[in-house]
C-alpha positions in Angstrom: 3.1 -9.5 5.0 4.2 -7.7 1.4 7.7 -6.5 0.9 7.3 -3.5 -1.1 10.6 -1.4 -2.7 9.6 2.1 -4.2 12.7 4.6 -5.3 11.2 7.4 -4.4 12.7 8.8 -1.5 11.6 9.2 2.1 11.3 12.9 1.8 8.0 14.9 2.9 6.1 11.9 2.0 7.0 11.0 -1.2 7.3 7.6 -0.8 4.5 7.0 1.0 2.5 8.4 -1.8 4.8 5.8 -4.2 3.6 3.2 -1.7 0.3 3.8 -2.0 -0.1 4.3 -6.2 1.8 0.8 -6.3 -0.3 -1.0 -4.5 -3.5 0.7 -5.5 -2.6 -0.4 -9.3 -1.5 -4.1 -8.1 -4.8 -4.5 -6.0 -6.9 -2.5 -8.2 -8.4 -0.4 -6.5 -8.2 3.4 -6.3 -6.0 5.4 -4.6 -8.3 7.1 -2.2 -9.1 3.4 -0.9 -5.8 3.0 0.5 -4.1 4.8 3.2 -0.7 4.9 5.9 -2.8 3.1 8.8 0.6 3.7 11.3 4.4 3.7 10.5 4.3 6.7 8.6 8.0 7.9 9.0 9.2 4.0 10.1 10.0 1.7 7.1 7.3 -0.8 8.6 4.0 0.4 7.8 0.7 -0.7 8.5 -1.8 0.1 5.1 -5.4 0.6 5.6 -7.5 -0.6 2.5 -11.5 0.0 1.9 -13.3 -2.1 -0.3 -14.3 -6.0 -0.1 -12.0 -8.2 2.1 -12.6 -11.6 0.6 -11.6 -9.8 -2.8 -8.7 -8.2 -1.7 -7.3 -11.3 0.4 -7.5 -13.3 -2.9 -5.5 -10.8 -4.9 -2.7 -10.6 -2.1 -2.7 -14.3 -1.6 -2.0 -14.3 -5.6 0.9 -11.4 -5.4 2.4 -12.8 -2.1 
C-alpha cells in the first residue's frame, strides 16, 4: 500500500486527477496508463496501472 497526499481538493475530481499525474511521474509511465480502479469519491482508492508488472512492482518496492 502507498500513502499518497495531493492538495488539490476533492472537488469534481480534481484530486483524483492530482492522484493520477503524481504517480504517473513517480512510476513513469503516462497518464493514460493509470486509472481510479474503485474508491472514486472514498479517500481509499484502488489504482489500476497498464504496463509491465515486474517493472512496476520494482519501482513501488523502491518508493514504498
Amino acid at each position: 500500500m502507498l500513502r499518497l497526499r495531493v492538495s488539490a481538493v476533492p472537488d469534481k475530481g480534481k484530486a483524483n486527477a492530482a492522484v493520477v499525474v503524481l504517480l504517473a511521474k513517480a512510476l513513469g509511465v503516462p497518464k493514460s496508463a493509470i486509472s481510479v480502479a474503485s474508491g472514486e469519491t472514498a479517500r481509499l482508492k484502488t489504482i489500476a496501472i497498464a504496463g509491465d508488472g515486474a517493472a512496476l512492482a520494482e519501482v513501488i518496492e523502491a518508493l514504498g
